[in-house]
Residue, then its C-alpha position, 0 to 999 in steps of 0.5 A: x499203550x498201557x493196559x487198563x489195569x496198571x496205574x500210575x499213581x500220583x498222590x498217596x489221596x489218589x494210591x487210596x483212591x485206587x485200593x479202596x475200589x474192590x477191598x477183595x481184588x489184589x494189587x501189585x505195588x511197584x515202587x520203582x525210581x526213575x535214576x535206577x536202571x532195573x526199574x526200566x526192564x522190571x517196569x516193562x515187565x510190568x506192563x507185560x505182566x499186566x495182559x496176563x493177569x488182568x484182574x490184578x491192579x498195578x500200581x507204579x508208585x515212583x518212591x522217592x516222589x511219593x515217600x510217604x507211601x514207600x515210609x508206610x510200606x517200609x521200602x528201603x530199595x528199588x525195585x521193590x514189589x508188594x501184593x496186597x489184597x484190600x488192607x492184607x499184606x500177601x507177599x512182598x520182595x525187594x529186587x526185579x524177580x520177574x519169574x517170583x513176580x509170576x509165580x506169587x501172582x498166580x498163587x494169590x490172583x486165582x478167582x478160587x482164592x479165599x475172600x479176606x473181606x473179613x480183615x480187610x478193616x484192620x488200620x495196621x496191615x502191614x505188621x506182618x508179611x505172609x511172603x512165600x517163605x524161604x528155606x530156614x538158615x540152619x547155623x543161624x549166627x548168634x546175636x552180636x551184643x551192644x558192646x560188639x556192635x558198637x566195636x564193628x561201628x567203630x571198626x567200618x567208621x575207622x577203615x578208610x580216612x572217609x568212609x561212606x555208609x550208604x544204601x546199595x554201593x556205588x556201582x548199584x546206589x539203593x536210594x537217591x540219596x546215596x546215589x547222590x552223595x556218591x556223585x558228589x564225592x566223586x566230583x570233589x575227587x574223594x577217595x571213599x571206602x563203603x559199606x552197604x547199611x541193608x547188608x547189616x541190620x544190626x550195623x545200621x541200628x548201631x550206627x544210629x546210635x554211635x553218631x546220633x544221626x539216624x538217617x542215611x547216607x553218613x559220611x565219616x571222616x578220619x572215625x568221626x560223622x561230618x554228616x549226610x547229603x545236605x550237610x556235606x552238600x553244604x560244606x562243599x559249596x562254602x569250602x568246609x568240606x575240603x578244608x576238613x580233608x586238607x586238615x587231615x592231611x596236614x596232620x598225616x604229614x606231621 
């Protein structure tokens, strides 16, 4: 049985709902999907947690079902957890670290802590992230320029005859979308190289801007954008797809 304390949401008026109750009671949100095999343990886990800090609110927000809620609070992967207190963002983590969860649960959900009613009417609370902070990368590298990241763009997008730029890889998909686009290819029998977009920030911005797309999943053949999940998906059913692939071929073989 569930405890009183973890909530399913299911809308973003029902997400609002629940936080406007007590603005000075700490949440934790959970945003979890249901194709990804951390989020069942770390779910558990959850629910597990919950007992141990009952004044807590959890909140389970499926993110993909609900991605207007995962777009405001920028959630790029699953799982990923956030602690808020009213509209104050206390800490936020992408992966399933249970002993993390804890350890920032106690920091922020003692009865001593600091009311922040006071800031609890600012419209823009997630700006900024007040997350335990880690320890500062000595060498940090210096900032490839416009013209770098466009070559690296054009390096990743020329490694392999299809490359696939994606969110996560393929054994451990990030987002729905690229899981199933890496499903897709490998039911059409494609050999793909990868890249993981959230290993590279600068990669992923540069990618936009190279092939006018802004989303991902991107599928790149032979250096060029054919498109992402819907486009590709499409091309597939009408034969396009592999008549782009056998038309490589044809001129490898010339």
């Amino acid at each position: 049985m569930s405890s009183e304390n973890v909530v399913q949401v299911t809308s973003p008026e029902h997400f609002k709902t629940l936080l406007s109750t007590d603005l000075n009671r700490v949440s934790c949100l959970n945003f979890w999907a249901p194709w990804a095999e951390p989020c069942k343990a770390f779910n558990q886990s959850i629910e597990e947690k919950s007992k141990q800090f009952p004044q807590v609110l959890f909140l389970n927000i499926e993110a993909e079902e609900l991605s207007d809620i995962s777009e405001s609070f920028d959630i790029e992967a699953v799982p990923s957890f956030l602690l808020i207190r009213g509209h104050t963002l206390l800490a936020r983590h992408s992966g399933s670290d249970v002993l993390l969860l804890v350890s920032l649960l106690q920091q922020h959900s003692g009865s001593s802590s600091t009311s922040t009613s006071s800031t609890s009417s600012s419209t823009t609370p997630l700006a900024t992230s007040n997350v335990v902070p880690q320890a500062p990368n000595s060498a940090e590298p210096k900032p490839r320029t416009e013209e770098e990241i466009i070559k690296r763009c054009h390096e990743l997008m020329n490694k392999h005859k299809v490359v696939l730029f994606m969110k996560g890889n393929p054994t451990s998909p990030k987002c729905g979308f690229s899981r199933q686009t890496v499903g897709l290819l490998r039911e059409q029998g494609v050999e793909f190289a990868w890249f993981d977009i959230l290993s590279d920030e600068e990669v992923r911005q540069g990618l936009k801007k190279v092939n006018d797309w802004p989303t991902f999943p991107q599928i790149i053949v032979r250096g060029e954008l054919v498109g992402g999940l819907d486009i590709v998906r499409e091309m597939v059913e009408n034969g396009e797809f592999q008549e782009i692939l056998e038309g490589e071929e044809g001129m490898d073989e010339k």
